[in-house]
Every structure is written in C-alpha cells, then in structure tokens.
N, C-alpha and C positions, 0 to 999 in steps of 0.2 A: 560569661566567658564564651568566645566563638568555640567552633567544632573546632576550625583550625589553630588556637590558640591550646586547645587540650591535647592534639596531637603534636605539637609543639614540644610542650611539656613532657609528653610523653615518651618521644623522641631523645631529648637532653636526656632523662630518666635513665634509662637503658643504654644512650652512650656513655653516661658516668659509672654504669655498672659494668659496661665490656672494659672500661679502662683499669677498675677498680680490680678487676678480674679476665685476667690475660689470658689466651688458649693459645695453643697450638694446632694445627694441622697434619693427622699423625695418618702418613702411607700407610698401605698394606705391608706387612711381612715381606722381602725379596730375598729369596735364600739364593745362597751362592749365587750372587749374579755376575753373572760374564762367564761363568766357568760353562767350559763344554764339553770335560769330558776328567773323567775321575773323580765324581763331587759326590760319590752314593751318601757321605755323612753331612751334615749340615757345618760346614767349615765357617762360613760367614753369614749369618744373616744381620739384612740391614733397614734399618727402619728409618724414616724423615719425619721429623718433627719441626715442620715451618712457623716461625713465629714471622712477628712484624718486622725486625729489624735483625736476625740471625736463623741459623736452622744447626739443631740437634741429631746428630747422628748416632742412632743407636747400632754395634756392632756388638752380637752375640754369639760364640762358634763354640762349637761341641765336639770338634779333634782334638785330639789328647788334650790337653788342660782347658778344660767348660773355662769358658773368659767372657766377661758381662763387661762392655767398657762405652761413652760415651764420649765426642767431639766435637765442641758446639767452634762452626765455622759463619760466612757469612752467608746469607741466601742463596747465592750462583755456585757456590763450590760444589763440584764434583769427585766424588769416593771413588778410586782408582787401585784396581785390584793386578797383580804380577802374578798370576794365579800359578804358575812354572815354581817363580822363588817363594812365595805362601807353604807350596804342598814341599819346599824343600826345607822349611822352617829358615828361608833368608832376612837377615831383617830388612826393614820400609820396605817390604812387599805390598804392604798397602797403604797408600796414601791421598790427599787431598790433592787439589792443585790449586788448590789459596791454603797458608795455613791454619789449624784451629786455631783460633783464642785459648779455647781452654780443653785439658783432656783430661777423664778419671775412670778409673773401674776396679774390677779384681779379679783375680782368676783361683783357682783350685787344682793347683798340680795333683796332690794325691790324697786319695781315701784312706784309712786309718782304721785298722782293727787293735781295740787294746783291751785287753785280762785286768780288769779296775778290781781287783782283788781285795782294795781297802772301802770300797762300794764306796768313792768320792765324787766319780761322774767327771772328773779332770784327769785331761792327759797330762799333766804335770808329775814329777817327778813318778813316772810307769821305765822299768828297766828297757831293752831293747829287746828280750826275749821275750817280751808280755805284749811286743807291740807285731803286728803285719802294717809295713806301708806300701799299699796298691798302687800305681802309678795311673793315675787317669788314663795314661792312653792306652791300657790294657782294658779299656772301655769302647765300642761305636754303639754309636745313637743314629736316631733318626728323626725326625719330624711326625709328631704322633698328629700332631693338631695344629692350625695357623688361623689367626680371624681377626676381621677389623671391624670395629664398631664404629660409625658415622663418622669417620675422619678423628675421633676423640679418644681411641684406644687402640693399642695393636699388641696381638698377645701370641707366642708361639710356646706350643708344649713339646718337650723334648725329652726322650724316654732311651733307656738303654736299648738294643735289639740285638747285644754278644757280648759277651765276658774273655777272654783269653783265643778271640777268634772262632769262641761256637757261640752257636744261638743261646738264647738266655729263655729258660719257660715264660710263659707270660703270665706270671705270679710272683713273678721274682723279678724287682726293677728297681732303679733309681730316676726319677721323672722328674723334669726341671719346669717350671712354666716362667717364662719372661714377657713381662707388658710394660708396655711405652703407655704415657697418658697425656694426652692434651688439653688439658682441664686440670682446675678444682678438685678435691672429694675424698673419696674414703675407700678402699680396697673391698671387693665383698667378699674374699675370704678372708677367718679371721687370720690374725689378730687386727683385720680393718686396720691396716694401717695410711697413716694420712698421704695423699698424694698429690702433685704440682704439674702444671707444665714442664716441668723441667725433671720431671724424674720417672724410672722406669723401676720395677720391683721385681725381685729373684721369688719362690717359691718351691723349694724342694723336697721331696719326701721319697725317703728310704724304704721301700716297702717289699717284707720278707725276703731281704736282700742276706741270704743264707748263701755263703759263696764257699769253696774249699779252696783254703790258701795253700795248703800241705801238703797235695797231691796233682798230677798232673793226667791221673785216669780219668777214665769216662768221662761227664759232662763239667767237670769239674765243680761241682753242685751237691751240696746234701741236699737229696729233695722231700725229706722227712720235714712237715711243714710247724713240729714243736722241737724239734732236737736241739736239746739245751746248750751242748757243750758244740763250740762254733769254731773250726778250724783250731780245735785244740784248747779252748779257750771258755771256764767254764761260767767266766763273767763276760758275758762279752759287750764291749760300745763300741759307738762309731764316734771317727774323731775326721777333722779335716784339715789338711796343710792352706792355709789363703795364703794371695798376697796383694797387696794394692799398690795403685799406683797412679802417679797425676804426671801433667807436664810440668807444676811449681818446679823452680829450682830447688834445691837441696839445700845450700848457703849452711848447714847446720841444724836446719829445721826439719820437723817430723810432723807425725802425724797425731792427732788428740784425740785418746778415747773416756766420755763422761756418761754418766746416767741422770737421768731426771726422773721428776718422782711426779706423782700424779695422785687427786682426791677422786679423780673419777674414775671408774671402771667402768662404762655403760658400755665402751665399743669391743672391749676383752676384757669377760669378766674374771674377775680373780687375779689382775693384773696391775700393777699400780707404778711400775717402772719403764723406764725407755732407755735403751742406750742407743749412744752413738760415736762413730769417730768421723773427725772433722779433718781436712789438714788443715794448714797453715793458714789459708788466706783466708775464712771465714770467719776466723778468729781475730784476723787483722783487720774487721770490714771488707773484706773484700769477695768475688763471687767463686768462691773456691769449690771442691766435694763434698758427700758425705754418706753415709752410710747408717740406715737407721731401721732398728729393730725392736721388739718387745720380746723381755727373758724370756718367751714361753716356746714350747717345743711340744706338740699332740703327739700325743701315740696313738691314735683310734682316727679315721678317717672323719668320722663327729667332730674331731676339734673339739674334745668336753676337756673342760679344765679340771674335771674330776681324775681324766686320763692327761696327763701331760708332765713334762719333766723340764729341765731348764739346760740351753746351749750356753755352756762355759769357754768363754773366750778368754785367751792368754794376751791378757794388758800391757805387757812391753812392749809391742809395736815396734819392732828392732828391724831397721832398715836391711834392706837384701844386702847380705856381701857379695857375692855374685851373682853370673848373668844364666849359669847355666840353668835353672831349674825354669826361666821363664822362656825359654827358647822355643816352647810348644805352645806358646799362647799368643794370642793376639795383642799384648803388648809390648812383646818382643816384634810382631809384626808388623806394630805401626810407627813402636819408637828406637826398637836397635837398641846396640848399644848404652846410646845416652841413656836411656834407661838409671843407667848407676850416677848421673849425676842430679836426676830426680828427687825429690820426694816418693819413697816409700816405704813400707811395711812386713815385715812377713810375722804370721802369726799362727794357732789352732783353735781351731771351733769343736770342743769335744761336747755329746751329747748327754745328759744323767746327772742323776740326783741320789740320795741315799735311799734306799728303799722303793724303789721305784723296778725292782726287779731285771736292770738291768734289759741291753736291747730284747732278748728272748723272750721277757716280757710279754709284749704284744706284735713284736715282729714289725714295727711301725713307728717312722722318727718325723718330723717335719721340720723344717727352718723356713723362715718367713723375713727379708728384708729389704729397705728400700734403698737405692741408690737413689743421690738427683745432685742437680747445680745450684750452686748458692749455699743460704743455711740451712738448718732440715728444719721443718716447717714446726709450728708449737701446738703443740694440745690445748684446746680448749673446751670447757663446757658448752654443749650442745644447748640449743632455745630451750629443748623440753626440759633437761637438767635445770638452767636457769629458773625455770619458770615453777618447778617442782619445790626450790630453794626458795625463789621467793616468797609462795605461797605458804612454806612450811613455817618460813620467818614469819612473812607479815602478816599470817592471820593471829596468831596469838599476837604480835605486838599490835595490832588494829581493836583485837580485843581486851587487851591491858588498856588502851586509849579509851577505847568507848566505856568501859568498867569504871576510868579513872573518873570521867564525866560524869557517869549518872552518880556516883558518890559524891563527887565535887555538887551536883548541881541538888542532889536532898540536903546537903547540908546548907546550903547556899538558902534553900526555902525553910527550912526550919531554924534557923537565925532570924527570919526575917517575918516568924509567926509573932503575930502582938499578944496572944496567952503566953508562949514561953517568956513574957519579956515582963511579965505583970509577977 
C-alpha cells in the first residue's frame, strides 16, 4: 500500500470520527455585554456555542433570580440586549433578531431556611413558622472567576459579595460555577457528570452560609463559625424554590421527571441513581430539554461520599400559575408574558437526609446539575469497566473450557488403551 493510500485511510478515519462526534465552538465568557453603565452585578453573561448548522446561546445572570437558560438559533443571529427595560425588569428586554428554534432553562427565585424538626430532609409538609423564605434578590454577586479552555469549554464562578445590602465575610458565601461544553465527556468535578455539545452544567455550594433572618442589627450575620441554633432554628436546612421553563407549547403538556438506575458507580462512588426531568418533546422524539442530576449532595469540600446527604426534589412539577414570581429572571426577560402559555414547572430542591446532622453539621451543602438540548445523554460502562467484566467472566469460563478438554481428551485416551480393552 502507497504512503498516499494510508493517508487516505487515515483521513476517512478521523472524518467518520468528527461526524460520529460533534463539537461545538464555545466563546469566552461576555458578561454584560453592551451595558455601559450600572452593570456592577453580573445581569447577563453570554456564551456562543457555534456548531455546524446552528449556535447555542448560553445566558446566565445573577440579579435577583440566578437564571441558567439556553436558545439554540441559527448561526447569524444576534443577542440583543434593551439594557434601560432588563434593569427595569420589562419583558423581551432581550432578544434575538431571527427567532430561536428552541429555548429552556431554570431559575431560583428564593432560598429557604426550614426547622426539619422530624429530621426528614424534605421541605414538604414543614408549617410556615418553621420556614424563612429569602428572596434571591436580597442577594448581589460578582464574578469571582471567568475562563475558556481551547474554544471547548467556557466556565464562569459566581459568588455572593452582600447579603441585605452589606458586605458578606469572605467565609460565608453561596458560589455558583456555570460551564458551556463543546465536546464529548465527563465533568471533573464529582459527581462527573456526563456532558454534550449541547449542554451546559450548574455547580452550587452553600458554604457556612450562617445568615440572621430575625434581626436587622449589625451585620446581620451570626459570625460564631459552629452556632447550632440558626436564625432561631434548631434544625436547620436549606431548601430552594426552582422553576423551569422551555418555549414548547403548553397544549396541556408538562414536564417529566424519572430516575434511572445504574450497576456502575466508577464515576460517583456510592452512587447508583440518576434523575431527570424531560419536557415534552424528548419524550415525543423530538429535540426538547432537560435536566440531569445524581441524588448526591457533599458536605466537605472532598466530595467524600462518606460526608454527603441527598437533594430532595418535590415531583409534582406543577405549572406556574402566575407571572409574578418570574419577573426578576431572565425568563421573564426573553419570553414576557407568554411565558404562561409555555411549558413549565415550579417546584423545591430541599437539602438532608436523617441523621445526617442537619445543615450545622458541617456548615457545607453542594448541588451538582446538568442542563442541555435533546435527551440527556445515557450511562454507560467505561472500556476499563468492560474489560474488568470481561476478564472476571471469561477467565474462569476459558478455564471451565480448557478443564473440560483435558478430561474430555484422558478419557478419550484411555478408552482407546488395548490393555483396558483385554
């Protein structure tokens, strides 16, 4: 074979493998772009994710309601910010100027302190006296960190820097990190979760976020770094209000949330679950949202599954009745109104387990999840897993074979001895 017939070869090789596996071309981070003046929080940052035949727009803002939402348009379209009606909470403050094909995300209007007094780790049936609900925008942030890796990832960390309009110690935080991916692969923190071109993953953790909801002295801060009893509260968790939301029509349809199970734990150990909610169109075949997690929640900066406890999500998934509570989000800002004629959700992410000591604990909560487009991607056994299994099987059945033989084949010669036969 010529040189040039192996480069040939080689050539085909590697195109049937770019095809086989699709990337993206993912921009640097652009925070508030266009604004030139009142932007000290990160209101909008937007990311580009150019594929071959569309591009993915990642928009992330951290005034009052943290909102993670993506809108996959065609290549040319440009993200068009009304930065005047944005900061006045108007709706289509921001827009396209071709429309998306497709839009999904979620946001977090407000934080949740609740007295789990029956040590369940569910906001579910907790009275209204046992509960503080924080409104996110009693929160500003900043941009702690922003970074792009070879055009294949783009990652922004965003950290609180004031609680109720004062400064926040810098020991006491809630810190977001969001990354866009333009590849293949697997998240390197845990719980390693699977990642697409098409998807971007949330990362939060609650850390010694000791706040005082029942006084409006001083710093408004216990700054006593084990003080059990927490704004009154001698069990204390943390819970979240979400809510999602896509451009699908509504027509009567909702959104699907299931778990899948797993024989593998190699990427989170101690882990053997997935959940997710889908809406509508993935379920139909078609290239809709979703949302995808592992039950696990660390309390130690380690990520040791020895320390970790489980986010208990509320499964009804019950469409928003109204429009007010999204009004501070970025999907009041791109969809308005219509909004209520959508597909969506509102639901609680509460943090705990029994026996798990409750937040005070260890002063340290994490949630880890992916958004993307399409279905969410499937688990499967890793080569080495495969190759571990296989060995484990077939070397005893290789040696039940060859065992079989060499009995099969003495007796085969001892049959065929002419003394035994005399």
């Amino acid at each position: 074979m010529t040189h040039g017939k192996v480069l040939v070869i080689f050539a085909l090789i590697f195109l049937s493998w770019v095809a086989a596996n699709p990337s993206r071309n993912v921009s640097s981070p652009n925070v508030n772009p266009g604004c030139t003046k009142s932007c000290s929080e990160p209101w909008v940052v937007h990311v580009k994710a150019d594929g071959e035949n569309d591009t993915i727009h990642h928009l992330w803002g951290m005034h009052a309601a943290p909102s993670f939402l993506f809108a996959t348009t065609d290549l040319s379209a440009k993200l068009k910010i009304d930065w005047a009606k944005l900061q006045a909470e108007e709706e289509k403050s921001i827009q396209f100027d071709s429309p998306p094909s497709f839009i999904f995300g979620f946001a977090i209007p407000n934080l949740i302190l609740f007295n789990d007094l029956n040590d369940k780790g569910k906001l579910d049936g907790i009275p209204d006296e046992d509960k503080h609900v924080i409104s996110m925008s009693e929160f500003e942030w900043k941009v702690q960190k922003s970074f792009n890796d070879s055009m294949r990832e783009a990652a922004v960390i965003f950290r609180t820097s004031k609680f109720r309009g004062q400064p926040l110690p810098s020991d006491i935080h809630i810190t977001i990190q969001m990354a866009a991916y333009g590849v293949d692969g697997r998240s390197t923190v845990l719980p390693h979760l699977l990642r697409t071109p098409d998807s971007a993953q949330l990362d939060i953790v609650l850390d010694r976020l000791f706040l005082n909801l029942t006084s409006t002295e001083d710093l408004t801060l216990e700054r006593k770094p084990h003080y059990v009893p927490m704004s009154g509260f001698a069990k204390p968790r943390w819970a979240f209000d979400v809510f999602l939301f896509t451009a699908e029509k509504a027509d009567g349809k909702t959104m699907h949330i299931s778990k899948q199970k797993s024989l593998d734990d190699e990427n989170t150990p101690g882990v053997f679950h997935l959940d997710e909610i889908t809406t509508p169109l993935p379920k139909a075949g078609g290239q809709g949202g979703y949302l995808q997690w592992r039950p696990v929640s660390y309390l130690t900066s380690d990520r040791d599954i020895n320390y970790s406890t489980f986010p208990n999500i509320n499964e009804t998934l019950a469409p928003l009745d109204n429009i007010t509570t999204t009004k501070s989000s970025l999907a009041y800002a791109l969809l308005g109104e219509d909004l209520m004629t959508k597909v969506t959700a509102a639901t609680t992410l509460a943090f705990g387990q029994p026996k798990d000591n409750f937040y005070t604990g260890n002063n340290y909560t994490t949630w880890t999840v992916a958004m993307g487009q399409g279905s969410p991607p499937t688990e499967t056994f890793s080569t080495m897993v495969i190759v571990v299994i296989s060995l484990g099987v077939g070397i005893p059945v290789l040696m039940f074979l060859i065992g079989g033989v060499v009995i099969a084949s003495r007796r085969c010669r001892r049959s065929s001895d002419p003394l035994l036969l005399n």
